[in-house]
Phi, psi and omega in degrees: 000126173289134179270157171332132205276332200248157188289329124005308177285322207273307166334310187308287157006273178293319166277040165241294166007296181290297169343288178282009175253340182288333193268295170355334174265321170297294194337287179316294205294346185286336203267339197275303177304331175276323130293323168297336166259004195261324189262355185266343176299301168299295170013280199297327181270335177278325185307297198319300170309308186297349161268354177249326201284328179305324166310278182294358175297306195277350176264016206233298167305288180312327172306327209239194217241154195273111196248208201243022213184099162293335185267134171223105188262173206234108199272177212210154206272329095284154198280171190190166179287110167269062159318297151303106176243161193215172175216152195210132208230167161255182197320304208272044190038057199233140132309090221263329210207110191222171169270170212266008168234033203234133175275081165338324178304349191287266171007114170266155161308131167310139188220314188195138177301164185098214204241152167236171185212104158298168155307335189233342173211189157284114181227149164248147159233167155217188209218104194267171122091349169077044168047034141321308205264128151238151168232136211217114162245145177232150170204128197279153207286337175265004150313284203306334185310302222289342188281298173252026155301278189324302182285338140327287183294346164265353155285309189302288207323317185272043171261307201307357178255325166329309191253013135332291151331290217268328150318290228289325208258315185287318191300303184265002151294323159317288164009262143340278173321335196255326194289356169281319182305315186297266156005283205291331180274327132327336181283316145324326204238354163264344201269126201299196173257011182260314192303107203222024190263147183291143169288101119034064162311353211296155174044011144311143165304156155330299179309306198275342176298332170318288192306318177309290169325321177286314190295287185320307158294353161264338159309293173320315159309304166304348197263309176304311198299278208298331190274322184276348181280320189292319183295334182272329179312300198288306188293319176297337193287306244263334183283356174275343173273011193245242211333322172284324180286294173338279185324322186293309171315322190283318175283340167282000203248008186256325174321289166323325203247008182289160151329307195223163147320308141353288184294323167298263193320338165278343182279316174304296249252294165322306168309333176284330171276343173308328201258010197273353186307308170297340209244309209292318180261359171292309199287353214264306167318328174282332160273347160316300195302319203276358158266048191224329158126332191279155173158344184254147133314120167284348176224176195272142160213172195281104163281356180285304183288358172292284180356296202286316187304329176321289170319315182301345202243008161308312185276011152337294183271309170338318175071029183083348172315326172301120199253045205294127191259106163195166190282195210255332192286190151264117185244143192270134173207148178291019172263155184281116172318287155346295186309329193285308181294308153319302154285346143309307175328286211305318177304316229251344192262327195275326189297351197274296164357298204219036178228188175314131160296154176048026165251133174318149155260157179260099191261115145198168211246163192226149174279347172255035139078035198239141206243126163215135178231120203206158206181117199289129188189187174267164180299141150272132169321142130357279198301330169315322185276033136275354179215039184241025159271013178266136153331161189014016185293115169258125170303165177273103186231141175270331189314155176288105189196178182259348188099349187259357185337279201291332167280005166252003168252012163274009175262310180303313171322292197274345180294010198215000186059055183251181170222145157245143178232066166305107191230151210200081025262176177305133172323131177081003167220185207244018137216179148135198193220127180224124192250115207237114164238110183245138180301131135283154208309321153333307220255328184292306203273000000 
């Protein structure tokens, strides 16, 4: 059987364990001591009778008159539980005087004063009289059993509340003792995939301030390390558009004024990587966003109307292509509108991009936040939809792109506790592409 998994269980665990083998141990050795004074106790109490009863035996015998029948019992006033029985013999072992339950058969023949032990009892004797008179008190061995069967089972009976007890009580002094740790490790299990801020160490025990320092100074590193990587992403993206658009003017204005068709056409060819340059540092900059950490709304917004201005102003270039599905209500969410709008664009762009020309793409939205965008084309293979959420990962496509749409909506996707779902073929159909991006409940509420 496997022990408790968190450390809290296992302390509990072990220390009730412990608790209860130690009074367990007491126990016994209180029962091995309790008996041995219990039997020095009876002893003491057998000598004592034979010694009080032996006196009047012999004057009770010398007293009374010699009749035809030396056995005499000694009759008793109600009846009652007789532990001690005694028998009083003369020399020749003939029975002058016994008590009214006492079995001679019990009795062994007087042999030597003190105690002796049958198979069934304790007997004492002594002697009056230059030992004419003997007297035998007996007390039976299942007496003595039955006494400290009892002073057993009332050392025992309170373990069976002990150790109940004693879990519930080492369980929430651990506890207790644990809630700083419990914090810390919540603090830990709460933090977002953006969230790189030090966790709140206060009132660990000793032991655990290392490990506190180390998380924390490893959060801090990363946080530099990521911050500064992001920073060089948005600055190299953002200083590269003012000189590409510049180079871009000058080559559409070289176009106009070239000489020959030759000088045009090379000029064109220049113009196209200037603008795929341009579109490479617009996705470097979106991602730069959607890995930065920003991505939550402070109050809930209506994302169907982000959506619809969107779509609208898409179908501008589109050409009407665009099929948008969505409800009437408002569905509400705790995402940065911007961000939402980039992943839609970026979604809505890779489907135009990289689906049949002049076949619609299908955009809709669900009132529980789940976004699908499909578009007719051949299946990508399976190991493909597992790596086209990568940077610069491109399917085998001739279309024009950078390869970042989908990593930047699988970066928003998870800064934002979403899921993205590449699916091949579209749902309900026998080929086509489908990008499923559902919100979370969180993010819903």
């Amino acid at each position: 059987m496997r022990g408790p998994a968190s450390l809290q269980g296992r302390l509990s665990l072990w220390l009730t364990l412990g608790a209860v083998l130690l009074w367990a141990v007491a126990a016994a050795w209180t029962a091995v001591h309790l008996r041995h004074e219990m039997d020095e106790v009876f002893d003491s109490a057998l000598e004592e009778a034979a010694q009080r009863l032996l006196p009047l035996a012999v004057r009770d015998i010398i007293a009374r008159e010699k009749d035809d029948s030396p056995d005499q019992g000694v009759a008793t006033l109600r009846e009652h539980d007789e532990y001690f029985t005694y028998l009083v013999r003369d020399a020749e072992g003939q029975v002058l005087l016994h008590s009214h339950r006492a079995d001679p058969a019990v009795f062994p023949p007087f042999s030597r004063l003190g105690f002796a032990d049958t198979a069934t009892h304790r007997i004492y004797s002594d002697a009056a009289l230059r030992g004419t008179i003997t007297i035998s008190v007996a007390e039976p061995l299942a007496h003595r059993a039955h006494v400290a069967r009892e002073a057993l089972v009332g050392l025992a009976l309170p373990l069976a509340l002990i150790i109940p007890a004693s879990l519930f009580g080492v369980w929430a002094a651990v506890r207790a003792a644990m809630t700083p740790i419990r914090r810390f490790r919540e603090g830990i299990e709460a933090r977002g995939r953006g969230d790189l801020s030090p966790i709140p160490a206060e009132g660990l025990p000793s032991e655990f301030q290392p490990n506190a320092r180390a998380v924390n100074l490893l959060l801090d590193r990363l946080r530099r390390a990521l911050e500064a990587e992001r920073s060089f992403t948005a600055n190299s993206a953002h200083e590269l558009r003012t000189p590409v658009a510049g180079a871009l003017a000058q080559v559409q204005r070289l176009i106009v004024e070239a000489p020959d068709e030759d000088t045009r056409s090379r000029a064109r060819q220049v113009e196209a990587a200037l603008q795929r340059l341009a579109r490479l540092s617009e996705k470097l900059m979106q991602l730069a966003r959607a890995e930065g950490g920003r991505l939550q709304a402070e109050t809930p917004v209506d994302i169907a109307g982000v959506l619809r201005m969107l779509v609208a102003d898409m179908r501008r270039e589109a050409r009407d292509r665009i099929e948008l599905t969505q409800p009437d209500a408002a569905v509400m969410a705790s995402i940065d509108p911007d961000a939402f709008a980039i992943l839609a664009r970026n979604l809505i762009e890779n489907a135009m991009r990289h689906g049949a020309r002049e076949a619609p793409v299908q955009v809709s939205l669900s009132l529980d936040g789940v976004l699908r965008v499909v578009n007719t084309g051949p299946v990508v293979p399976a190991d493909v939809l597992g790596r086209l959420a990568r940077p610069f990962e491109r399917g085998p496509t001739d279309a024009q792109g950078s390869g970042l749409g989908l990593a930047i909506v699988a970066a928003i996707a998870a800064g934002t506790g979403g899921r993205l779902d590449l699916i091949s073929p579209a749902t309900g159909r026998a080929d086509g592409f489908e990008a499923r991006f559902s919100m979370s409940r969180a993010e819903m509420r």
